[in-house]
C-alpha positions in Angstrom: 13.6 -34.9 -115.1 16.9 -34.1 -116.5 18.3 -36.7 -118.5 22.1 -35.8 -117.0 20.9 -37.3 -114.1 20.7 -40.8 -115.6 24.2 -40.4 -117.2 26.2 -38.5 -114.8 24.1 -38.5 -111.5 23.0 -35.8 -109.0 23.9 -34.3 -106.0 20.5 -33.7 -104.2 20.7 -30.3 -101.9 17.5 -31.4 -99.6 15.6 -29.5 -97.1 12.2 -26.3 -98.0 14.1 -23.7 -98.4 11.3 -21.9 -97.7 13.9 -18.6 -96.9 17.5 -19.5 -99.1 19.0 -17.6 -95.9 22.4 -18.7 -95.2 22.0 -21.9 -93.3 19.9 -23.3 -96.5 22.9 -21.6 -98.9 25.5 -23.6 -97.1 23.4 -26.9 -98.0 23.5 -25.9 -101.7 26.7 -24.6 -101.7 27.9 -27.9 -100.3 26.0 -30.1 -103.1 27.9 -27.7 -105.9 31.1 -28.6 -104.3 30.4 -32.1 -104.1 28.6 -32.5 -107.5 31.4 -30.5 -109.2 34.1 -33.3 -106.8 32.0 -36.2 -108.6 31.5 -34.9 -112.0 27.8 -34.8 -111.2 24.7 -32.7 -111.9 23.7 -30.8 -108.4 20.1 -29.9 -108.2 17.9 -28.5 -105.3 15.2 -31.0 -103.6 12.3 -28.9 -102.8 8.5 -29.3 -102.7 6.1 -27.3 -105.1 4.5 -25.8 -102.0 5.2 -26.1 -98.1 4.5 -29.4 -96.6 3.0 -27.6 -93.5 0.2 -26.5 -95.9 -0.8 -29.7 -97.2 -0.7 -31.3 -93.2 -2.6 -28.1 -91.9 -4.3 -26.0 -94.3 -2.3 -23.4 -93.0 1.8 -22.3 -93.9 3.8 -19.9 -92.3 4.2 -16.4 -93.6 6.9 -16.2 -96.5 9.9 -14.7 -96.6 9.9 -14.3 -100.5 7.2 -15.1 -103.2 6.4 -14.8 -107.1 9.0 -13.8 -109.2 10.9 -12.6 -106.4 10.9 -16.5 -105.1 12.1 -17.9 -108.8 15.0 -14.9 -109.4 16.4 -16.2 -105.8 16.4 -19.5 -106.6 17.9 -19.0 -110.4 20.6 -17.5 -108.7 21.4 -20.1 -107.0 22.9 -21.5 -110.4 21.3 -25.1 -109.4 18.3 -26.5 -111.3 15.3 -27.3 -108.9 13.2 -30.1 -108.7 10.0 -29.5 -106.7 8.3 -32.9 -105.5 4.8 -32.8 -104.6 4.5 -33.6 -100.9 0.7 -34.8 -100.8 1.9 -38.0 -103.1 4.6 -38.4 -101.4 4.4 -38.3 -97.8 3.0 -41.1 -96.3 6.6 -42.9 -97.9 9.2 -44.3 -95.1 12.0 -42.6 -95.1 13.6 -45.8 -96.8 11.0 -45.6 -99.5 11.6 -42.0 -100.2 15.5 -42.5 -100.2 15.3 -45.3 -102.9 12.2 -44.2 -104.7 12.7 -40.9 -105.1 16.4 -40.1 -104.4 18.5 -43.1 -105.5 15.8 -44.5 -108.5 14.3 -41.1 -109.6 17.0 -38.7 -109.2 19.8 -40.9 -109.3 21.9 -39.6 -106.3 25.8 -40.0 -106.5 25.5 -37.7 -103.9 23.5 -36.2 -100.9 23.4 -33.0 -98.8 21.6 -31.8 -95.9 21.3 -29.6 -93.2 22.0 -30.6 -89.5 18.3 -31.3 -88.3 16.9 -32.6 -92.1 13.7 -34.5 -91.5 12.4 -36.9 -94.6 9.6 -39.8 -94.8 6.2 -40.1 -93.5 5.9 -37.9 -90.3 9.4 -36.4 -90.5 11.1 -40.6 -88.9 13.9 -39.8 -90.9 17.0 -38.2 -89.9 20.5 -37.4 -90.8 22.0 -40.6 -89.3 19.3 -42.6 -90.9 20.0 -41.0 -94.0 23.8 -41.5 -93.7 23.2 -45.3 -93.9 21.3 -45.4 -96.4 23.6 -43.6 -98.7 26.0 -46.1 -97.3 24.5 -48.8 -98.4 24.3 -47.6 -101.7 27.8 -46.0 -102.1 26.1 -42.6 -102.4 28.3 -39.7 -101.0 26.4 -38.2 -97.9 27.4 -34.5 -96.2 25.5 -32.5 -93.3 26.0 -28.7 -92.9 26.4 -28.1 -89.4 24.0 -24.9 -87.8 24.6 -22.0 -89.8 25.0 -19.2 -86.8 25.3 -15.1 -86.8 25.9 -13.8 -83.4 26.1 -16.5 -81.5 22.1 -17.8 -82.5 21.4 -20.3 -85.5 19.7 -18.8 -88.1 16.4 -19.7 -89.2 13.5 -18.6 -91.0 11.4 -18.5 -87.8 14.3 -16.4 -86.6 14.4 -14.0 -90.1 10.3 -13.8 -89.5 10.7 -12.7 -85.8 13.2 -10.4 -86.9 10.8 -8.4 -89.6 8.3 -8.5 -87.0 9.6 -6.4 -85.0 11.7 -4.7 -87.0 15.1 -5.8 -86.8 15.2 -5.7 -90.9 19.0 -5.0 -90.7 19.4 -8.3 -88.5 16.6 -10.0 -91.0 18.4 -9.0 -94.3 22.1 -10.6 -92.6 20.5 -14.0 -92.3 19.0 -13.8 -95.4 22.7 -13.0 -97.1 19.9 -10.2 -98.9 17.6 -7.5 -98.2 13.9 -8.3 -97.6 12.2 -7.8 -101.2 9.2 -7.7 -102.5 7.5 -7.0 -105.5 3.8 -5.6 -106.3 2.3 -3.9 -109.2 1.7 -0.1 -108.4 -2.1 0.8 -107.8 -4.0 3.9 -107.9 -4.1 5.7 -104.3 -5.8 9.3 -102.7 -3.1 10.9 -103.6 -2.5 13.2 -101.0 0.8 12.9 -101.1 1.0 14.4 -104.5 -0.6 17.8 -103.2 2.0 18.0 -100.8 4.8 17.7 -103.4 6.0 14.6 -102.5 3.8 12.0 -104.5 4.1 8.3 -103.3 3.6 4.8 -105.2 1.1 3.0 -103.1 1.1 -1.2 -103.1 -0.6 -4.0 -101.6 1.7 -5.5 -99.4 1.9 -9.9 -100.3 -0.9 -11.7 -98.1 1.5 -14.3 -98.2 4.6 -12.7 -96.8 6.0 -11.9 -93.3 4.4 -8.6 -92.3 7.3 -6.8 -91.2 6.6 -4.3 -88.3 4.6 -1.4 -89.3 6.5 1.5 -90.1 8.9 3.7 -92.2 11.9 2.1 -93.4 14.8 3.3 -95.5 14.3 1.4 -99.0 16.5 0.6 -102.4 13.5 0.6 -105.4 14.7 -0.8 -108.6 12.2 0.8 -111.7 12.7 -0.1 -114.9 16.1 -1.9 -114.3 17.0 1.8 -111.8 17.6 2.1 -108.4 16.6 4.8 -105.9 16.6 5.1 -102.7 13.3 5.2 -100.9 10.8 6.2 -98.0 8.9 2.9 -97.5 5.8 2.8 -95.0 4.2 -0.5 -94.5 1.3 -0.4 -92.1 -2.4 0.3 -92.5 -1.8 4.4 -92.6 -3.8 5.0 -89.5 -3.9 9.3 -89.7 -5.7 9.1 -92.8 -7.5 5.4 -93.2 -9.6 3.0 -90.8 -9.4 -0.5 -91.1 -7.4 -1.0 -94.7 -5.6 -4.1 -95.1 -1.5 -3.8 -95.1 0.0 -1.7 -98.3 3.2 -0.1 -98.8 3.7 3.4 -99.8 7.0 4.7 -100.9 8.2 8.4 -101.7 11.5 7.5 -104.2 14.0 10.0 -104.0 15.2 12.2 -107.4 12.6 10.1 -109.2 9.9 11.7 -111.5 7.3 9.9 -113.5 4.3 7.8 -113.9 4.6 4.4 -111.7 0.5 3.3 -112.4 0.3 0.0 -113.5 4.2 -0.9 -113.4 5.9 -3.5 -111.0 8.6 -2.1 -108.7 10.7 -3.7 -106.5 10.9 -2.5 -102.8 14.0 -4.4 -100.7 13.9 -2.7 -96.9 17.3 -2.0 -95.3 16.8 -0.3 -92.5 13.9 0.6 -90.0 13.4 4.4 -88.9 10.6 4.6 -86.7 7.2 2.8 -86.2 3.8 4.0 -87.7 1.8 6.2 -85.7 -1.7 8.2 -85.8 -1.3 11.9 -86.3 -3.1 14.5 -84.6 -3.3 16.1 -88.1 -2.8 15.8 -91.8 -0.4 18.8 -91.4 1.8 16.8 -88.9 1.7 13.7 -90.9 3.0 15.4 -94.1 5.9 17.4 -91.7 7.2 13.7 -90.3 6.8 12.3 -93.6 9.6 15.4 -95.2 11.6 14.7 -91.9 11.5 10.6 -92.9 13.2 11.5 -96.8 15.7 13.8 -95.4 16.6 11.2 -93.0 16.5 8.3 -96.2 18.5 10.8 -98.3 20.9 11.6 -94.8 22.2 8.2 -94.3 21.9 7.2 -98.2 25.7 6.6 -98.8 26.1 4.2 -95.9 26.8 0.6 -96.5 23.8 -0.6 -95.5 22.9 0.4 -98.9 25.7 -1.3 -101.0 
């Protein structure tokens, strides 16, 4: 645990975060004010892995993972501490608040979001919490519902979104595109005998399957961005029965992608997947899909 904590305290930005979309932003965001107010140390409350999983077996899909999951949450500027839910959650909320915040972490200050749940099957709430802090002379702050278009946003919102394809709407709450990040495998490729050769990944198990189809992708290789043709799906025309991969066509690129990792962020969805009649057809659609990526390239969609 950082020493700092001890000396100067923490503000403790609580909640999953199982998205950092921009209702769990304005939580963090609010604990930087507020440590920087209190010449305090802010720091992110997490859990090393979702407490659903622990309670269930079973999580629900991610909306980032890996590397992709650390670099989102570095950029956040705020050191994390992940708690390990199994040992902790059979604590009362008032035993979590003075074990864990106010002895462990040393709380000057505490943020949350509007419906924050804490302690031993989720009895504690924001008003509960207010008091303790009270009591304690810690600093307490909710963030209200963060909303975009009239709706709160969620992750079970961003995850309904990607599912059916709404990446645009997805990539708003996020305050981000969609990203992901897989090492680039060997395919048929068919696509290279056509002239247009394609990188072919597994798509995360552990992410949100967005809806199947070709989107309109930014690809960053070696520290360079193209613009690509991203199809997520199980490539009916030419395959039976394969699990979920991505295969993108990246415009004005040329050379060998084997082996590397390259990032795929989806910005906009062009149509869904379909079965072709023939190979001939599929190849023509997928032409018609770059032209269309390298079409609508310079809008802002992809700033």
């Amino acid at each position: 645990m950082n020493p700092e904590f001890v000396q100067k305290g923490s503000v403790a930005a609580l909640g999953s975060f199982d998205g950092l979309h921009l209702g769990h932003m304005a939580v963090i965001n609010d604990a930087k004010n507020l440590a920087n107010m209190l010449d305090a140390i802010p720091c992110i409350c997490t859990f090393s892995e979702h407490p659903l999983k622990v309670l269930t077996g079973k999580e629900p899909p991610a909306l980032f993972s890996g590397d992709v999951k650390d670099e989102a949450f570095r950029a956040t500027g705020v050191e994390v501490v992940r708690l390990d839910f199994a040992s902790i959650m059979h604590m009362s909320p008032e035993e979590f608040f003075e074990e864990i915040l106010y002895k462990t972490l040393h709380v000057a200050g505490v943020c949350c979001g509007f419906n924050y749940t804490f302690g031993e099957k989720g009895k504690g709430t924001p008003e509960l919490l207010e008091r303790l802090c009270m009591e304690k002379g810690v600093v307490f702050s909710a963030s209200p519902a963060m909303e975009l278009d009239g709706t709160p946003v969620s992750s079970t919102r961003i995850r309904n979104a990607l599912g059916g394809g709404n990446v645009e709407l997805a990539n708003r709450m996020l305050g981000r595109p969609f990203k992901y990040r897989q090492q680039v495998v060997d395919g048929d490729k068919r696509g290279r005998t056509w002239g247009i050769p394609t990188i072919n990944q597994p798509f995360p198990e552990e992410l949100v399957t967005p809806r199947h189809g070709v989107y309109a992708s930014r690809c960053v290789v070696d520290g360079r961005t193209y613009l690509g043709a991203t199809n997520i799906g199980v490539r009916p025309t030419v395959k039976r029965d394969d699990p979920v991969s991505s295969e993108t066509y990246l415009l004005d690129y040329e050379g060998d992608l084997y082996g590397k990792f390259v990032d795929i962020s989806l910005l906009k969805f062009l149509r869904p997947e379909k079965k072709f009649e023939t190979v001939e057809e599929l190849e023509a659609q997928i032409r018609t899909d770059i032209e269309t990526v390298r079409r609508i390239g310079t809008m802002d969609v992809y700033v």
